[in-house]
C-alpha positions as CSV (number, residue, x, y, z in Angstrom):
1,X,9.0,-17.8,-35.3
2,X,9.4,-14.9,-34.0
3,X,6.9,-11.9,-32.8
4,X,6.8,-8.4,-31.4
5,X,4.6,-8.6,-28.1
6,X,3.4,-4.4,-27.2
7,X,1.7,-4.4,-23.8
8,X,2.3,-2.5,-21.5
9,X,0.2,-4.2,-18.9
10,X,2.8,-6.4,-16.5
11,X,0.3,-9.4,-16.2
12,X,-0.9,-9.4,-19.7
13,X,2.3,-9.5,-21.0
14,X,4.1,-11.9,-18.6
15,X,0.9,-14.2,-19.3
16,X,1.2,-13.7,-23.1
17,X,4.4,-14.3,-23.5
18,X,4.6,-17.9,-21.3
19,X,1.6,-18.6,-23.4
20,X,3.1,-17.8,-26.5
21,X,6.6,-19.4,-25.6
22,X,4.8,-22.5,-24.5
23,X,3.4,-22.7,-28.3
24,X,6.6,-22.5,-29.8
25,X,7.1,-18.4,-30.5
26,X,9.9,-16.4,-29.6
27,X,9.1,-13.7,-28.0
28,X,9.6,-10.0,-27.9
29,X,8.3,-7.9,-25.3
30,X,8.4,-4.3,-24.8
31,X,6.2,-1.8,-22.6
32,X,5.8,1.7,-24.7
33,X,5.3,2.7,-27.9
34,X,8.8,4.6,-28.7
35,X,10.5,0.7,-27.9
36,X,7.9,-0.6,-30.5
37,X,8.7,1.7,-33.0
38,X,12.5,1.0,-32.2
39,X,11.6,-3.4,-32.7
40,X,9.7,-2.7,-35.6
41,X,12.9,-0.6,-37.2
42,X,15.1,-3.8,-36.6
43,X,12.6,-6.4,-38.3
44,X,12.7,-10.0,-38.6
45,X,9.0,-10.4,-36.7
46,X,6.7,-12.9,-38.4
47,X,3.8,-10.7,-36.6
48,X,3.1,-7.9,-34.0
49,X,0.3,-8.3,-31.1
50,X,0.2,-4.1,-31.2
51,X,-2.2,-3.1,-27.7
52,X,-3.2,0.3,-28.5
53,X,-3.1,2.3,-24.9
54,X,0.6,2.5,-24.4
55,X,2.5,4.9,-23.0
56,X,5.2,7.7,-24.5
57,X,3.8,6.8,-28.2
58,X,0.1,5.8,-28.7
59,X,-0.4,2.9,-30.7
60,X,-2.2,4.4,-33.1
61,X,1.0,6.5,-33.8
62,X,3.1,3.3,-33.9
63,X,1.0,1.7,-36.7
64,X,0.8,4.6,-38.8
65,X,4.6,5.2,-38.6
66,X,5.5,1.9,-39.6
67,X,3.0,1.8,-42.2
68,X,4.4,4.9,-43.8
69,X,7.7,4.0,-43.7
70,X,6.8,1.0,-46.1
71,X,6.6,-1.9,-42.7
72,X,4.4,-4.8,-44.1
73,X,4.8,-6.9,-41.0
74,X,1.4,-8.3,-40.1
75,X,-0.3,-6.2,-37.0
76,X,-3.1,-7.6,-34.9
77,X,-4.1,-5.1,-32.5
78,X,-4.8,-5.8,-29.1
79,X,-6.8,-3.7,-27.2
80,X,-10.0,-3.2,-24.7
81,X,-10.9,-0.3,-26.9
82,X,-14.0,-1.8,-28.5
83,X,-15.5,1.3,-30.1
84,X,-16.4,0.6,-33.5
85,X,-14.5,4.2,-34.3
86,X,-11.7,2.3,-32.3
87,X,-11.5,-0.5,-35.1
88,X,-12.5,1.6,-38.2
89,X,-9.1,3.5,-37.5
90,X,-6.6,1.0,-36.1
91,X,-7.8,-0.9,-39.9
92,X,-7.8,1.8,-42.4
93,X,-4.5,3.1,-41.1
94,X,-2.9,-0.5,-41.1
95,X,-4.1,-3.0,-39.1
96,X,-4.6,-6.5,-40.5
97,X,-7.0,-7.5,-37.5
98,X,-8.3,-6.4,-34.3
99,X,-8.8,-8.1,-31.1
100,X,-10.5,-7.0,-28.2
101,X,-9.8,-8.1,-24.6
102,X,-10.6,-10.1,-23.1
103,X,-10.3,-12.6,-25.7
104,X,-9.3,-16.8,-26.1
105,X,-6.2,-17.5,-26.5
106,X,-6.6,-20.0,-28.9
107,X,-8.5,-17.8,-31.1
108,X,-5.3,-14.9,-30.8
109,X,-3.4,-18.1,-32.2
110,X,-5.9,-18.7,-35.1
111,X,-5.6,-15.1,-35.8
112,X,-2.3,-15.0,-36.1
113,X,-1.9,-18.0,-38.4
114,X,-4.3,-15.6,-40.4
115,X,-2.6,-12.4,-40.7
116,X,0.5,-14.3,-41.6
117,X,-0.6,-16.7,-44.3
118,X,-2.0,-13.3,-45.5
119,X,0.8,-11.7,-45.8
120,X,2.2,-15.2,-47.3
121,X,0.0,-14.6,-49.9
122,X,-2.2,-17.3,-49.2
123,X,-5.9,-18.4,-47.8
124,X,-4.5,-21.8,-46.6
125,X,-2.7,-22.9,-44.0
126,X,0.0,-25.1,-46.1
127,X,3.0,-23.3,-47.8
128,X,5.7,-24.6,-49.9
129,X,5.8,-26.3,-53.6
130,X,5.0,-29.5,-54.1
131,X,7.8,-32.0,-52.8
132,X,8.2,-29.7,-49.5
133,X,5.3,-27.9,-48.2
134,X,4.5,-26.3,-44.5
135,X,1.7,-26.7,-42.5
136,X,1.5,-23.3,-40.5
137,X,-1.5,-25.0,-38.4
138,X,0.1,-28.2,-37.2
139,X,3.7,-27.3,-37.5
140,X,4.4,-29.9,-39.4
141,X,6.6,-30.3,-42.6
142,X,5.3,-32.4,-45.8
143,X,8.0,-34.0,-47.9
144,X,6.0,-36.0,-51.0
145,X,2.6,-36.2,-48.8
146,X,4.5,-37.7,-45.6
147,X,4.1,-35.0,-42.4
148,X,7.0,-34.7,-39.7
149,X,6.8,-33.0,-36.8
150,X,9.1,-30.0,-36.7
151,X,10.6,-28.4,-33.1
152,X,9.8,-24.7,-32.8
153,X,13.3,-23.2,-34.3
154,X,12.9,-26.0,-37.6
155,X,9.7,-24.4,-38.4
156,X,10.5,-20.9,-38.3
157,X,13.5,-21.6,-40.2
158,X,11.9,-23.4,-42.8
159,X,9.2,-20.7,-42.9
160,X,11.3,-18.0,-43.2
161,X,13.1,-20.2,-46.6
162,X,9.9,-21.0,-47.4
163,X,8.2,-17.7,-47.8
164,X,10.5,-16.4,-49.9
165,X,11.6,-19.3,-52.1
166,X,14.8,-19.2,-54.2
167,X,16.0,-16.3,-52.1
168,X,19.0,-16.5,-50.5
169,X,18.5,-15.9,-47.1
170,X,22.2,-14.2,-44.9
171,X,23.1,-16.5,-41.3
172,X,22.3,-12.9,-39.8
173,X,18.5,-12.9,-41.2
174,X,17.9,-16.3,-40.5
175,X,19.3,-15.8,-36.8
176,X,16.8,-12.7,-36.5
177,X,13.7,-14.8,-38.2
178,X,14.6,-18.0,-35.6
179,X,15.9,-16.2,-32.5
180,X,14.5,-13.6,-29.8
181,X,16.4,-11.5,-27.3
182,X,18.7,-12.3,-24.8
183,X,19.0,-15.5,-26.7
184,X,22.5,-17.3,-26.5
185,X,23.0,-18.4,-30.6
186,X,26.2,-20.5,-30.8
187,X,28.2,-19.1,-34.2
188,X,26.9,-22.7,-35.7
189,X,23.2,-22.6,-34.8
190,X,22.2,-22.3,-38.1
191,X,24.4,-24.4,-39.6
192,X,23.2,-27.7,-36.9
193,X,19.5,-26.5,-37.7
194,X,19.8,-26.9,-41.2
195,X,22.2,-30.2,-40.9
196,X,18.7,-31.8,-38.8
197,X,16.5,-30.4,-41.1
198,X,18.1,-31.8,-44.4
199,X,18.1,-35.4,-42.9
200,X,14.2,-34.8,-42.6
201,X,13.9,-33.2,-46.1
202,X,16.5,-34.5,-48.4
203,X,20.2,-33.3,-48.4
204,X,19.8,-31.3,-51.3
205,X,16.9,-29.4,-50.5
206,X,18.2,-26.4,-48.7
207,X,21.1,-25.6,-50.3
208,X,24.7,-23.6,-49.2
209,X,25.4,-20.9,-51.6
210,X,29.0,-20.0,-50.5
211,X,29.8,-16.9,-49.0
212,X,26.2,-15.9,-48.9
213,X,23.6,-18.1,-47.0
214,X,21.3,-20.6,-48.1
215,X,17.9,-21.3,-50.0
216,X,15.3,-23.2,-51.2
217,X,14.7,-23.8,-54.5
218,X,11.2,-22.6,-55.9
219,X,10.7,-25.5,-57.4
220,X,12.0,-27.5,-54.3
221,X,12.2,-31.4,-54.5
222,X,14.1,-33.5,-51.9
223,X,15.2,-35.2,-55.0
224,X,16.8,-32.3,-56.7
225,X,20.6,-31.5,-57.3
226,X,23.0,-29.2,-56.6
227,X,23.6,-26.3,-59.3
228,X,26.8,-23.7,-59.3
229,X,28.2,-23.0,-56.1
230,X,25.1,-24.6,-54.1
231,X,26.0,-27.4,-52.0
């Protein structure tokens, strides 16, 4: 999946994002506060790791400005601001957590599981119906109770299909959801993903509607069958 790294800090953010890459995230990095607000505008993050001190735009400003213009992404703020005015602020205006450096970095993972199973809609860490469900902690994909490993781009696809089931999501936001910038995507990425991904699954579990993209059912089985133009 992919997130929205804001730190303006050189060896911070070089540290973060090897750490986060390492762990299977795609990674978005920019410096100041006026690029954030310019990432934030294109979407497709599963989360934002917002620090606060930045410079041209404060991130205070950056969070409030995508709050009011209707931004739901999940925010964790980042920050060595540990005034309790600090947090009361970055929350009410926004925030769906707040870290203070310096922190573990397996708890920043934890806490990011958390903001986006929150904004999933749900306190646990599995997502899905019940003949394909995610589990967001292990990475792992469930297919009638048996768990698969998944590499890092076959769970942020299935994520993104899963989080919004019997949508049909465009090649163009499932590129955005899987891949960061400066990555090369062949004009068939997404179809050899979801070719791997269907042996694991069942063939007719993500389904090709023609012209438009593809989806999961929301009552997804791998024993389910085509309908209309799916295929």
């Amino acid at each position: 999946m992919r997130v929205l790294l804001v730190e303006d800090d050189e060896m911070i953010g070089q540290s973060l994002k090897q750490a986060l890459g390492a762990n299977g995230w795609s990674v978005d990095w920019v410096k100041d506060g006026l690029l954030a607000q310019s990432a934030l505008g294109d979407g497709g993050y599963a989360c934002v790791l917002l620090d606060l001190g930045l410079p041209k735009r404060d991130g205070i400003e950056v969070l409030r400005k995508a709050r009011s213009l209707g931004d739901h992404t999940p925010v964790l703020v980042l920050t060595a601001r540990d005034g309790i005015d600090d947090r009361i602020t970055g929350l009410d205006i926004g925030a769906d957590d707040y870290l203070v450096k310096p922190y573990e970095f397996r708890e920043l993972l934890a806490r990011m599981r958390a903001v986006i199973r929150r904004r999933d809609g749900s306190a646990h860490s599995v997502i899905g119906g019940t003949g394909v469900q995610l589990d967001l902690t292990t990475r792992e994909v469930l297919v009638q109770g048996e768990r698969s490993q998944l590499s890092a781009r076959e769970f942020a696809l299935l994520h993104a299909l899963l989080e919004r089931p019997g949508a049909i999501l465009s090649r163009d936001q499932l590129e955005s959801r899987i891949y960061g910038w400066g990555e090369e995507v062949s004009s068939n990425a997404v179809d050899v993903l979801i070719h791997g991904m269907r042996r694991k699954l069942g063939a007719d579990t993500i389904r090709n509607v023609r012209g438009l993209g593809w989806r999961i059912a929301a009552t997804a089985t791998p024993a389910a069958s085509a309908e209309g133009t799916a295929s």
